[in-house]
C-alpha positions, 0 to 999 in steps of 0.5 A, spaced: 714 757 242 720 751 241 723 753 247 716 754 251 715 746 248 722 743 251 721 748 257 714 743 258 717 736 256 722 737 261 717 739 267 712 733 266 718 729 265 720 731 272 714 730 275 714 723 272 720 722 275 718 720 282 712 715 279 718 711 275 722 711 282 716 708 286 718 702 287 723 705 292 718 706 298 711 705 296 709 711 300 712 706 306 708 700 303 712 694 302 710 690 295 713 684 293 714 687 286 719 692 289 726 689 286 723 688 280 727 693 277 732 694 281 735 687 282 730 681 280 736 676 280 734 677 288 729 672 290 732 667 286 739 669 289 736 667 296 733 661 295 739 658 290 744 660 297 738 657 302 737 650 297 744 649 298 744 650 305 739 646 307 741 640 302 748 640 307 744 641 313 735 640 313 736 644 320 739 650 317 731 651 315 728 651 321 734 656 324 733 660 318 725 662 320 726 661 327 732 668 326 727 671 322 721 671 328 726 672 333 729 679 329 721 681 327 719 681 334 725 686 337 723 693 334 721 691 328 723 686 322 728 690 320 735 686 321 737 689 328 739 681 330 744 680 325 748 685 327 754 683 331 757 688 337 761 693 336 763 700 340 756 703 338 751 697 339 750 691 343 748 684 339 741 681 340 746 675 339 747 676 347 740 676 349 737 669 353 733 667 347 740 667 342 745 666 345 747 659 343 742 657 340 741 662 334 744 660 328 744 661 320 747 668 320 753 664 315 747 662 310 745 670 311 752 673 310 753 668 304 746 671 301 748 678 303 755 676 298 751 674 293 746 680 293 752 685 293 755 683 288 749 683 283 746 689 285 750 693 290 746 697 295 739 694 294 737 690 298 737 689 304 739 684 309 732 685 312 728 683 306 734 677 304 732 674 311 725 674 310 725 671 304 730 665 307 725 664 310 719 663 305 724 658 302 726 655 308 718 653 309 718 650 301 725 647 301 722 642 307 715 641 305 711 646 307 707 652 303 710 659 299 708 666 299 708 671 296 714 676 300 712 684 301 719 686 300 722 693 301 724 693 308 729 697 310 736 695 315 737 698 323 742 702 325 741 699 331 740 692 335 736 692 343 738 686 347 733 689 353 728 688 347 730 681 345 730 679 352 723 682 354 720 681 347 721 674 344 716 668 347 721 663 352 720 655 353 717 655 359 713 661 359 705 661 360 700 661 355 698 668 357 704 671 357 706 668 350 699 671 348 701 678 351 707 677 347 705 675 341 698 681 341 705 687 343 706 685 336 699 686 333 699 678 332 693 674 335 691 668 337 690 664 331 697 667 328 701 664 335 698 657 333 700 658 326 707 660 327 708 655 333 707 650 328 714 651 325 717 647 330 714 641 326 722 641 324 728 643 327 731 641 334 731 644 341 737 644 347 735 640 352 736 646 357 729 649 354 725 643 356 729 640 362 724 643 367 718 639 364 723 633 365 724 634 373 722 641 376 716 643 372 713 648 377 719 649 383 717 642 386 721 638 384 716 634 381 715 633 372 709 635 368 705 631 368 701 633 363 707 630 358 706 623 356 709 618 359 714 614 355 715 620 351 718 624 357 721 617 359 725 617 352 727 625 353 730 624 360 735 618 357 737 624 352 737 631 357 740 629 364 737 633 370 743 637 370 749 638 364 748 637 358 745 643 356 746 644 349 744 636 347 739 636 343 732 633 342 727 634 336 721 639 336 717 633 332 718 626 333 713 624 328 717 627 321 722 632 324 725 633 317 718 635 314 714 640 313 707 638 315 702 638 321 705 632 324 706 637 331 699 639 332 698 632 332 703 631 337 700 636 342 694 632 342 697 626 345 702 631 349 708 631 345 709 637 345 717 638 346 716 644 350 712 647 354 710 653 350 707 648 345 703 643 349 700 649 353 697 651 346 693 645 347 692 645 354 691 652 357 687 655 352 679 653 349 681 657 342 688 654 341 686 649 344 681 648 337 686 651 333 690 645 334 685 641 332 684 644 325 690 644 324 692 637 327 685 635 322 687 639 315 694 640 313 692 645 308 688 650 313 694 649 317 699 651 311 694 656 308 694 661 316 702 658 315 703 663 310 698 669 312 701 669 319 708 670 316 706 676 311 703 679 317 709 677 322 713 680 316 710 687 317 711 688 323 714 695 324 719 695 317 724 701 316 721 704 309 723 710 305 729 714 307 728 710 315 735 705 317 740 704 310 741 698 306 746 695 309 753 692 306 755 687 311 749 684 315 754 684 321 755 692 321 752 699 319 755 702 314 760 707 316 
């Protein structure tokens, strides 16, 4: 009868087993409590490593959300853009959106360093970027989140996918959309999202056209305010100079806030990408409204666009692996 005890204890200790390990792969669901047990030092070993990024550099913020958008938009949230080319993978660091352009993957690999040596194999550089960005938007002013947490690394990167996927300058409102809804994301998240450029810097060679060539006739937007294109032209010439840089909101470019949505209503918007949001489209159009109108409900839809961007298609469970190094798979 003791043995037929121990027998039974050691089964319902079995079955109890998985129930303790749950936090591992939430049934593919991904949670914000999902270090809590194996590493809960990560979160705040990513925004210890951002803070001091971002203390030496304010840019570095806005570096550190635009490579997390650009990762999620090409096969999922899941890592694929920091990993370098190597005999078996193309970087995504090539593709036209990245290249010369993307930046932070230092700020990464320094939080990686960090995670590694206090919890080995844990978490992943997908979820290590994700809350960077989080931390990006609070370093600078803006609103936090709670971060669903439990992604999973690729063993793969997809240039085709960086180069067709990821939403360009100069492209139009509808195309931008058509972008946006491939990823399960709707108009209201494009207005939100865009309003991160209310910080960091673009490269004259993404807004050049509407400075002088904006529809192949070699004349400039006119729908761009008149000064404001007379000051950007003494900045980008109309040829060289393409790694000049202009910032993306003259108003408080270090800040947080919803100074950019004010500026697409007096067309100062940098790029075309973001004027057309005000100029091309009676719902985005309303959207820049509100949010020009009340910072709050800006920052509020902010945080919800970005827990939705962040679940775009995540590896969970036994999918990708937990990378080492962010710039390699695992041998």
């Amino acid at each position: 009868m003791a043995r037929l005890s121990s027998f039974l204890l050691v089964i319902s200790l079995l079955c109890f087993l998985p129930l303790c390990l749950c936090h591992k792969s939430y049934g593919g669901k991904l949670s914000p409590g999902f270090y809590a047990h194996s590493c809960p030092q990560a979160g705040e070993i990513v925004r210890s490593v951002v803070a001091k990024a971002v203390a030496r550099e304010t840019r570095m913020a806005a570096s550190l959300i635009r490579l997390h958008f650009h990762d999620c938009f090409v096969k999922g949230c899941d890592g694929s853009l920091l990993l370098d080319s190597s005999g078996r993978i193309t970087s995504e660091k090539n593709s036209n959106p990245n290249r010369k352009s993307a930046r932070g993957f230092d700020v990464v690999d320094q939080i990686k360093a960090q995670l590694e040596k206090e919890c080995p194999g844990t978490v992943s550089c997908a979820d290590a970027l994700t809350l960077a960005a989080r931390d990006s938007s609070v370093l600078t002013g803006g609103p936090s989140w709670m971060v669903p947490l439990g992604r999973r690394d690729s063993r793969s990167a997809s240039l085709s996918g960086s180069n067709n996927n990821i939403p360009a300058p100069n492209n139009t409102f509808q195309t931008i959309l058509t972008k946006f809804k491939r990823q399960g994301l709707d108009v209201t998240d494009l207005v939100a999202l865009s309003g991160s450029h209310t910080i960091g810097f673009s490269r004259c060679t993404s807004f050049r056209q509407r400075l002088y060539n904006q529809s192949g006739n070699g004349r400039p937007d006119m729908t761009l305010e008149q000064s404001f294109a007379a000051n950007l032209r003494q900045r980008c010439p109309r040829s060289g100079g393409d790694q000049i840089l202009s910032v993306l909101d003259k108003v408080s470019p270090a800040k947080f806030d919803n100074s950019y949505f004010k500026n697409l209503m007096e067309n100062m918007g940098l790029l075309n990408s973001d004027q057309v949001l005000f100029s091309s489209n009676d719902k985005s159009r309303e959207l820049v409204k509100k949010y020009a109108e009340d910072q709050g409900e800006f920052f509020e839809q902010f945080a919800e666009s970005m827990i939705k961007m962040g679940n775009i298609s995540p590896l969970t469970g036994s999918s990708g692996e937990i990378r080492k190094s962010c710039r390699k798979i695992n041998s």
